[in-house]
N, C-alpha and C positions, 0 to 999 in steps of 0.2 A: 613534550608529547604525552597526551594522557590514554593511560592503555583501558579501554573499557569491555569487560566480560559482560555477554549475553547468554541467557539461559534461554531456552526455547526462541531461539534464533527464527529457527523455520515456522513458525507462528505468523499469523496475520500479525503482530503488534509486533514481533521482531523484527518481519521482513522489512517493512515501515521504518521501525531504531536502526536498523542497520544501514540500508539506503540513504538516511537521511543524515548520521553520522558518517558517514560512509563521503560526505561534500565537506565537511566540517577540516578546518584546518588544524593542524597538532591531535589528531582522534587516530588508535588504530583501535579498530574493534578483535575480541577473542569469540570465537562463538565457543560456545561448553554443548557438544553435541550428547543425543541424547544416551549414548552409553557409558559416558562420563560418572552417568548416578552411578553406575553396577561396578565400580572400579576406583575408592577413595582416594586412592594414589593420583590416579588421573585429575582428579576432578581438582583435586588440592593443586598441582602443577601450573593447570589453568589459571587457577587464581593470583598465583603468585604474582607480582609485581603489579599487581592491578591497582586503578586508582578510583574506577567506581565497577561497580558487577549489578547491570537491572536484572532481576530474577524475573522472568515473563513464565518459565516452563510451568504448565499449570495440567492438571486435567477436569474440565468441565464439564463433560458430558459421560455417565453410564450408570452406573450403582453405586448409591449412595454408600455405602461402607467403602468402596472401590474410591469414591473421590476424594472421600476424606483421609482415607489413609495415604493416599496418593502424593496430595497435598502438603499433608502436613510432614511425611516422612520425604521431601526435596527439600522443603524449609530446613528440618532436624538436618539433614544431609549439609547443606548449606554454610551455617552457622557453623556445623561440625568443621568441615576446611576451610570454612576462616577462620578458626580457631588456631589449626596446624600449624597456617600458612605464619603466626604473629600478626599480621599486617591488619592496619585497619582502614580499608577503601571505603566507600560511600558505598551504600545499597540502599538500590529504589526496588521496592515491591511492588508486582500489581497485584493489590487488590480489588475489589468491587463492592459498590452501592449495596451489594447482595451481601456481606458482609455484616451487618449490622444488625439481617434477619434471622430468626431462628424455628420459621411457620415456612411453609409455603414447599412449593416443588423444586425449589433452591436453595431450600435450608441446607443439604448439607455441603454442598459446594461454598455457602457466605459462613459457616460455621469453621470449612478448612483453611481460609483465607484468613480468617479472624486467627487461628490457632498459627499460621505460619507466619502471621507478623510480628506474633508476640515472642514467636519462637526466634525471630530476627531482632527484634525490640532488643530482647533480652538479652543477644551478644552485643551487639550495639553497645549498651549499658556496661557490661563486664570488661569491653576487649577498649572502649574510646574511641570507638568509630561512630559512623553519622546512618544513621536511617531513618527512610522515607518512607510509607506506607502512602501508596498513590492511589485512591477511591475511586474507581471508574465506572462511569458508567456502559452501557449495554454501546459496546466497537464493533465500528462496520467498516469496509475498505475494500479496496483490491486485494486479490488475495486470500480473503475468506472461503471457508468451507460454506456450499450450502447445508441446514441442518445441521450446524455445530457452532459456528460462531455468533450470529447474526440472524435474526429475522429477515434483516435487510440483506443480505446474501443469499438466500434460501427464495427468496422472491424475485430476486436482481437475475438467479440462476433460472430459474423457474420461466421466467419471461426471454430470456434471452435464448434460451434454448425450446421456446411455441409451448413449451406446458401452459398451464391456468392454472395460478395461484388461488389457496383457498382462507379464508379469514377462518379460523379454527377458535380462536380465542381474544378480543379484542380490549384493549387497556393503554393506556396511554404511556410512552415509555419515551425513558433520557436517551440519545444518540449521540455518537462521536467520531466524528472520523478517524482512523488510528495514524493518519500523517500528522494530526492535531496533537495526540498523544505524543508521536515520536518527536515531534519538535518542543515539548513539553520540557520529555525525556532529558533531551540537551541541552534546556535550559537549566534543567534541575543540578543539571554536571558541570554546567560552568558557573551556576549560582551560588547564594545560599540558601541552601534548601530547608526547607524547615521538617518538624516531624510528621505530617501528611502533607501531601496535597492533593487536591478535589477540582480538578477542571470542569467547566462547564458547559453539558453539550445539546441539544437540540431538543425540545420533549415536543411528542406527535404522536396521532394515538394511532394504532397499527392500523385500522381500516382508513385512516388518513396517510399514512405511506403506502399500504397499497394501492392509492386512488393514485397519487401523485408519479409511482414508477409504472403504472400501466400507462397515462399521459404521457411516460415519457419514451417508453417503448412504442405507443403509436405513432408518436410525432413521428421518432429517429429511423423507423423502418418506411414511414412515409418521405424519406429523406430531407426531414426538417430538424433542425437544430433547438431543443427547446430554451427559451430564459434559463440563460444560466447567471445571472446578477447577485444571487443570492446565492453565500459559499453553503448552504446544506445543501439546493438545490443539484453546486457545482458537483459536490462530494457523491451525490447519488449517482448523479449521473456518470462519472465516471468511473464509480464502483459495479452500475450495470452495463458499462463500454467492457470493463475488462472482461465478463463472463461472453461476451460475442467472438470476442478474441482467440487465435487467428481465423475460424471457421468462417466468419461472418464476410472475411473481405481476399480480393476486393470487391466492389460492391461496384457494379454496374449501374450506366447513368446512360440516359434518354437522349436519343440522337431528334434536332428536329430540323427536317432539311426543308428546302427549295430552291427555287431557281438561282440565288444569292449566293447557296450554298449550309454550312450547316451551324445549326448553336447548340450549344451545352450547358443545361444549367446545372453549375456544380456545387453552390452550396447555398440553400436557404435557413437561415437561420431567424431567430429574435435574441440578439445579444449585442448587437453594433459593435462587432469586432473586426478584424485586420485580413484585408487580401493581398498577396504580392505574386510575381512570378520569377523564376529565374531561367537562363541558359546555361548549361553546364556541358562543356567541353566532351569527348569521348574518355574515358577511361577514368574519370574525375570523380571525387566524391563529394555530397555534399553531407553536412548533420553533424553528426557523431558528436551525440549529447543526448539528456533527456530530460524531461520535466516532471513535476511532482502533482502538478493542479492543472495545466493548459491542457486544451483540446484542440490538437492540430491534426490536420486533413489534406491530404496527400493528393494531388492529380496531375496527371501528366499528358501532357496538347500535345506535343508532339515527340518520335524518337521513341528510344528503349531505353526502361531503366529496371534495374533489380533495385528494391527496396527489403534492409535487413534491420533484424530487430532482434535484441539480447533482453530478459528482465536484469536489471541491476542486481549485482550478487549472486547473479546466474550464470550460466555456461551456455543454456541451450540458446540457439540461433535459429530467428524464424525465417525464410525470404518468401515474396511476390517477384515474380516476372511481370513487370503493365505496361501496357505500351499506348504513344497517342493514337494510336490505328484502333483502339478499343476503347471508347472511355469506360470509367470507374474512378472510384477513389478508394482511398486506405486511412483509416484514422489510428493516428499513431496510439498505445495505449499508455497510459502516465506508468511511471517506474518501469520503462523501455528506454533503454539509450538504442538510438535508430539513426542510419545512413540512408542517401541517396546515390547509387550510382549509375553511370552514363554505361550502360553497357552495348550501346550500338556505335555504329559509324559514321553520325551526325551530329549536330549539336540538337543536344536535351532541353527542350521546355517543360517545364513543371510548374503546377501552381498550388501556391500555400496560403491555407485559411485557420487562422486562430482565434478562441472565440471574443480573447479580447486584444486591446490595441499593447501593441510594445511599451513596456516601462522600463528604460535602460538602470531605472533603482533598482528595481524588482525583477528582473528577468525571466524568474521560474527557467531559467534554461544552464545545465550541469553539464561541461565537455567529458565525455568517456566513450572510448570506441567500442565501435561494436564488436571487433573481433581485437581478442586479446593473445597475448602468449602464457600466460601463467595466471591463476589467483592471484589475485593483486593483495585481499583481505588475509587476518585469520581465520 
């Protein structure tokens, strides 16, 4: 069993490392919450028996004295209770592309990032442990703040919630999605890691992403499914699913009757992906699992069901009451483990749209219930 500490857990790039370690077999994660820094004692405890600690807790956004001091005094912190602790675990750093600059309106954010690896370097070197300093570029995902982490969040939000996003400043920049990261992350911890690594992620120049997530908020609010073929396209699109998320649904669907009686059309997409339907008994459940990448779409023909949803690593529980007496659908949101249940006195029709076809290699599909009795996690 390898025990791995996270620092800024609650981070978009944590939430990601966690969940995703979080399926991995022999992993138990430690999160180091944020009051950890203000209490040495704590923080050293956390560590102990640890076999790798990704340091994510970062501050990138406010006054440059503010960030740099920030910074570089979690690294100094850091290094210090590894030092306590004896032990020498692996530590992965995020750093950033920004790192390297020492001009610009992020000088001093790539100036503290530069100073807290050397500050990690350096126990590395002295104590015979292994460190990584991870170069990343500009992380987008579910989970994002708008206005703090991402462009692409700030736009993803912007759009999802009828604002109009505005091009302020336009320049062509790397992207990554941060589950690409987090799978990185666990390769780095079951690998052998060297002294950096630099993953490679999408370059597009900002009035070029905001063409392509306004395309894709017209399509989806016109109940069209856009080309999702391409895993950047996949990654956007599901990084603006989650800011819809729960307000957005369910989402009511067009009755068109006559004399025959009536149709429904419930999902148009461009992806040539997988439809099925099932019947579920009364009091039954179905799901209780979740996915990392697929976009799956919820409708129910006939009967009553509640439909529940937890974020992974979370507590809080969403539901829908739908019924086939109303259409609508609900799209599930990725890092949601979600049920089906029959909560009438019928049997339950329900039908399921994925945007691609089943790969029993690759499932993309993780069992965990929606509702739990304890933290399972650290």
């Amino acid at each position: 069993m390898k025990r791995v500490a996270i620092t800024g857990a609650g981070g978009l790039i944590g939430w990601h490392t966690q969940a995703w370690l979080s399926v991995q077999p022999d992993v138990e994660t430690v999160r180091v919450p944020e009051a950890a820094w203000a209490d040495a004692g704590v923080l050293t405890r956390l560590l102990e028996g640890t076999d790798a600690v990704v340091h994510l807790a970062a501050m990138n956004r406010g006054p440059d004295d503010e960030i740099y001091d920030t910074n570089s005094r979690l690294a100094a912190a850091l290094a210090e209770a590894l030092r306590r602790t004896g032990a020498t675990p692996q530590v992965l750093h995020a750093s950033s592309t920004l790192s390297g600059r020492d001009g610009g309106r992020h000088a001093a954010y790539g100036r503290s990032k530069r100073v807290a690896a050397e500050a990690l370097c350096d126990w590395a070197a002295r104590s015979g442990g292994r460190f990584t300093d991870m170069i990343l570029p500009n992380v987008f995902g579910e989970g994002g703040r708008p206005n703090h982490n991402s462009v692409v969040s700030t736009f993803c939000h912007q759009l999802a919630t009828g604002g109009t996003p505005r091009l302020e400043q336009d320049a062509e920049i790397e992207f990554l999605h941060a589950h690409k990261v987090a799978r990185g992350i666990g390769a780095l911890i079951d690998g052998d890691a060297g002294d950096t690594w630099r993953p490679e992620g999408t370059r597009i120049t900002v009035s070029g992403l905001l063409k392509r997530l306004s395309d894709m908020d017209a399509a989806y609010r016109a109940h069209f499914i856009p080309d999702l073929r391409a895993d950047f396209d996949l990654d956007l699109f599901n990084t603006y699913r989650s800011y819809l998320y729960p307000a957005h649904y369910p989402v009511g669907l067009t009755e068109h009757s006559d004399p025959r009686g009536t149709l429904v059309e419930a999902v148009r997409e461009g992806n040539g992906g997988q439809v099925h339907y099932s019947s579920t008994h009364p009091g039954f459940v179905r799901g209780e699992h979740f996915h990392f990448r697929k976009v799956e779409r919820f409708v129910i023909l006939s009967g009553e069901a509640e439909i529940a949803l937890r974020p992974v690593c979370g507590d809080k529980i969403v539901r829908f009451r739908v019924s086939g007496g109303e259409p609508g659908y609900v799209d599930m949101p990725t890092l949601h483990t979600h049920n089906l249940r029959n909560v009438g006195t019928g049997d339950l029709i329900a039908l399921f749209w994925c945007h691609e076809l089943y790969d029993p290699d690759a499932p993309d599909t993780y069992r965990q219930p929606v509702e739990r009795q304890s933290e399972t996690m650290s």
